[in-house]
N, C-alpha and C positions, 0 to 999 in steps of 0.2 A: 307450407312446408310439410311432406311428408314426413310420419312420424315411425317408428317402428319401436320394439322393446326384443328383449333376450327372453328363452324361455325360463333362465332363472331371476327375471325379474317378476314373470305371469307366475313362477312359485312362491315365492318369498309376498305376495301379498294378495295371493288365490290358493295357495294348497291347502290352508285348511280348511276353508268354505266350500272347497270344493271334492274336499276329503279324498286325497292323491294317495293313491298308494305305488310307489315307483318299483317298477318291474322290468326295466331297463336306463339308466341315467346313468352311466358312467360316463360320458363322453354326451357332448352336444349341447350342453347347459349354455353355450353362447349363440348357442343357432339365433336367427335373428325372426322375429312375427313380425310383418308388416301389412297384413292383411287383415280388416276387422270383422268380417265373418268367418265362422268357423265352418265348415264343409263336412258333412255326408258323403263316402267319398262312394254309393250305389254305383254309378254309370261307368267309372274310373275300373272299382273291380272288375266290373263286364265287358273292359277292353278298349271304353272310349275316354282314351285321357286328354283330347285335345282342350278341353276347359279347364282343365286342373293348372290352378295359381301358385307359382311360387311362395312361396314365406305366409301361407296359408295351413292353419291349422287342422287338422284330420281326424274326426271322432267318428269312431266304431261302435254300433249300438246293435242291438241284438240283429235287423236284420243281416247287416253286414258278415258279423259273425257267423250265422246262419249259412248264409251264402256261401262262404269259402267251405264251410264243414260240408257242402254238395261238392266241393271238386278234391280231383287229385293234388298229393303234396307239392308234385313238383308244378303245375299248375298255379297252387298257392303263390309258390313264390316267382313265378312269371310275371302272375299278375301284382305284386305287393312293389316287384321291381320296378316295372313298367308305374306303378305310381309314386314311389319314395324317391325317385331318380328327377323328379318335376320339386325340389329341393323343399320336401316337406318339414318343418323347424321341431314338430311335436304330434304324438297320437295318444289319442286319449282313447280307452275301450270305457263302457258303461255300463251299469249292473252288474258288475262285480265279477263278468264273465269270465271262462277259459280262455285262456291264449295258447295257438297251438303253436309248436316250437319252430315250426317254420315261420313261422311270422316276425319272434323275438329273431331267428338268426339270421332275417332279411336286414331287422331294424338294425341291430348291432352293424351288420354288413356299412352299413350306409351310415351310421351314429346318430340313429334319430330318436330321441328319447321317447321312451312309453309309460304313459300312466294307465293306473288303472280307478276306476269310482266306481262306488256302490250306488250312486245316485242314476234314478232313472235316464234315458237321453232327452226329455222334454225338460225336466230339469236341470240340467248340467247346460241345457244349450241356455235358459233363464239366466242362471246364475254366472256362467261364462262372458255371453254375448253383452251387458252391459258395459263391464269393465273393459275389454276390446275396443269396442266403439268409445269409451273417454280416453283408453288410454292412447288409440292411433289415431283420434280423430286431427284434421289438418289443424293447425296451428301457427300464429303469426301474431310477433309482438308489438303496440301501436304506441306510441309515443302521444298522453293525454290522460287525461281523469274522470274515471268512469261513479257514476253515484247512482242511487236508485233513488226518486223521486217519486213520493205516491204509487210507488211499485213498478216504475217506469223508468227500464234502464237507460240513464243519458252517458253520453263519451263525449265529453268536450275535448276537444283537438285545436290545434293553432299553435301560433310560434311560440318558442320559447318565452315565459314574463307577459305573456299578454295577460295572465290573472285565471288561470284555470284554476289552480290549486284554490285559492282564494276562494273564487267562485261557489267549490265544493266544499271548505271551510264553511261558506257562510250558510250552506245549503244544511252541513250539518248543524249546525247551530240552532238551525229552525226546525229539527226535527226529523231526518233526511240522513241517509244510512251513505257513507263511502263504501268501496268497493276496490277502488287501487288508486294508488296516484302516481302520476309520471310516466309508470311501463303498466302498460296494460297486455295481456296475454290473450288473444281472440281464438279461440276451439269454436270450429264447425262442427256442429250436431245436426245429425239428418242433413235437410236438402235445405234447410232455412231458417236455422237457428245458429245465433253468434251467442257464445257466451265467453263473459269476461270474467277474468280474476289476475291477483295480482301476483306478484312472485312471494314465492314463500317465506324467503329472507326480509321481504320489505312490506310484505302486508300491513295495511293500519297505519303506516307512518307517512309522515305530508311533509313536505319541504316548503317552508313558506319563506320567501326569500326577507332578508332582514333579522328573522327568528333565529331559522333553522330547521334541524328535525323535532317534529312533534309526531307524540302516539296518540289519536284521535282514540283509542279504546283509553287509556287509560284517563284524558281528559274529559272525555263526555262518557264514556260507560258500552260496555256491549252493545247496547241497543243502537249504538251508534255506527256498527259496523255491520257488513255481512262480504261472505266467502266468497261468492260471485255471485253474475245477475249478467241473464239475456240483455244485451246493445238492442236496443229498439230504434232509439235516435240519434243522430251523431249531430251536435252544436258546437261549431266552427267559429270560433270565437276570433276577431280580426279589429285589426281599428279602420276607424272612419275613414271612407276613402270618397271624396266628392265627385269623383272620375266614374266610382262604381253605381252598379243601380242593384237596390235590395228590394225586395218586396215587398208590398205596403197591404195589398191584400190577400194573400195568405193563398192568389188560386193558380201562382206559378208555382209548381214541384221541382226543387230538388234531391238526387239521390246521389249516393256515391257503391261500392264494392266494398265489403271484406270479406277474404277468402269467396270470392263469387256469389254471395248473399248480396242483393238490392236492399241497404236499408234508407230512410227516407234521413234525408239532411238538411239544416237549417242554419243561414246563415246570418249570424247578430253582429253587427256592426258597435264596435265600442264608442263611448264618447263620458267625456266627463259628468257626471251624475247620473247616468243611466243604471237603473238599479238591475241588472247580470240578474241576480236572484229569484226577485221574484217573476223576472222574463222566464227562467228555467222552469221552475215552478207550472206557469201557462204553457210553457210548451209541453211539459209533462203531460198536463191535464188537456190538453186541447188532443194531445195524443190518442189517450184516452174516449173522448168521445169520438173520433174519428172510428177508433176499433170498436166501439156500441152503435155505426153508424151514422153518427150526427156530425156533420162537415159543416159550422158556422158560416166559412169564407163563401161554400158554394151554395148552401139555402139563402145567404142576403143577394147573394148575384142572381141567382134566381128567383127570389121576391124584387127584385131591382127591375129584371127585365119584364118580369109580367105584371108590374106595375109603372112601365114604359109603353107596352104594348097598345094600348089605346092612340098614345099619340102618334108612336108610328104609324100603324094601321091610317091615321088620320092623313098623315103626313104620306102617306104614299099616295091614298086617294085623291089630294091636292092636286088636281091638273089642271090649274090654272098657273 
């Protein structure tokens, strides 16, 4: 799901970090950002705005400034036109610089709000570019119970009552941090990281059918919780199906999509006294050595077949 925000949302929880001093805001506090980088708009002054992005943000740093102070007024606002007209939501100028009046009466023209920062432009882009990228990153909400395991985010998924909740109950029980339960919230970061967290209203609390709601913070203690944590593995929790075929040695892969991240999936078949738990636990850790390297399943297949390899060998040369 594409995300976007208003430019009075990027104020009300960035203008003081980012130290705003507004020099045109009367109008346009609802314009909408849905662009997570912020743009240099060099090439755009100079006439070529065919790449300039709608609902992309627009920061003015000395050389820009610079630039327009070499051309005529009416020039100035040629070219400010020809780029605020590509529905720019906010402009930020940096170093605390002059703004020349043609500039503010293009902005005004068009109701694009202007700030102004004393912070250099390498730092304004630092301090800016983070919260952009969390705050528009894609987002989609997964039905399941995410826990961090030896540091090892798991999403258990599956139907309604197969025992997720549970699962991450007992998980914490043993030591092992929840992270959301029931609605998990998945944000794409970069090109290959999911992170999950839960909703704001329901964080820390588990439904465990029979009970009810319980606060895992307050029964086991902070240490029992955390804000979010990267999906690493997704565990597909199902009951036994004798029709189905599971894996027995670990060297068939499955994977599924969120938000177009490949993460790698695992699929645990339920049966009466199989302990969920500490299977979680092993997948965590088997996780683990996979990312150091070390693939159990495929160094015994491969001590298997080159301690085969003799017989074969023998068994080929058999021509009789």
């Amino acid at each position: 799901m594409k995300r976007q925000i208003t430019v009075a949302e990027l104020l009300r929880e960035r203008e003081e970090t980012l130290g705003l001093e507004k020099l045109a805001s009367e109008k346009g506090l609802d314009r909408t950002i849905s662009h997570s980088g912020p743009a240099s708009p060099g090439l755009a002054l100079a006439g070529f705005v065919d790449r300039v992005r709608a609902g992309r943000v627009q920061v003015f740093g000395e050389t820009e400034m610079a630039y327009l102070a070499t051309l005529e007024p009416d020039v100035v606002e040629e070219r400010l036109r020809e780029l605020f007209q590509h529905d720019v939501p906010v402009v930020f100028i940096t170093k605390g610089l002059d703004v020349p009046k043609e500039f503010m009466k293009v902005a005004r023209d068009y109701d694009i709000p202007v700030f102004r920062t004393s912070l250099g432009t390498g730092m304004f882009f630092q301090r800016l570019n983070p919260y952009l990228e969390a705050a528009l990153a894609p987002t989609v909400s997964l039905h399941g119970s995410l826990a961090d395991v030896y540091g090892v985010g798991l999403l258990f998924v599956g139907e309604s009552g197969i025992g997720k909740s549970e699962c991450v109950l007992d998980l914490v029980e043993r030591g092992h941090r929840l992270v959301a339960d029931d609605l998990v919230f998945a944000t794409r970061r970069g090109h290959d990281i999911i992170i999950g967290h839960g909703h704001e209203f329901q964080r820390h609390h588990m439904e465990i059918r029979g009970v009810g709601i319980i606060d895992v913070r307050t029964l086991f203690g902070i240490r029992a919780i955390r804000q979010q944590k990267r999906i690493e593995v997704v565990v597909q929790l199902e009951a036994w199906d004798d029709a189905q075929h599971y894996s027995r040695t670990g060297l068939e892969r499955e994977d599924t999509e969120v938000l177009g991240v490949t993460l790698p999936k695992i699929t645990i078949p339920l049966n009466p006294g199989k302990n969920i738990t500490v299977i979680a636990e092993v997948i965590a850790m088997n996780h683990l050595l996979k990312y150091a390297g070390v693939d159990p399943a495929l160094e015994f297949d491969n001590k298997l077949r080159e301690a085969m390899r003799p017989v074969r060998e023998y068994l080929e040369e058999d021509y009789e």
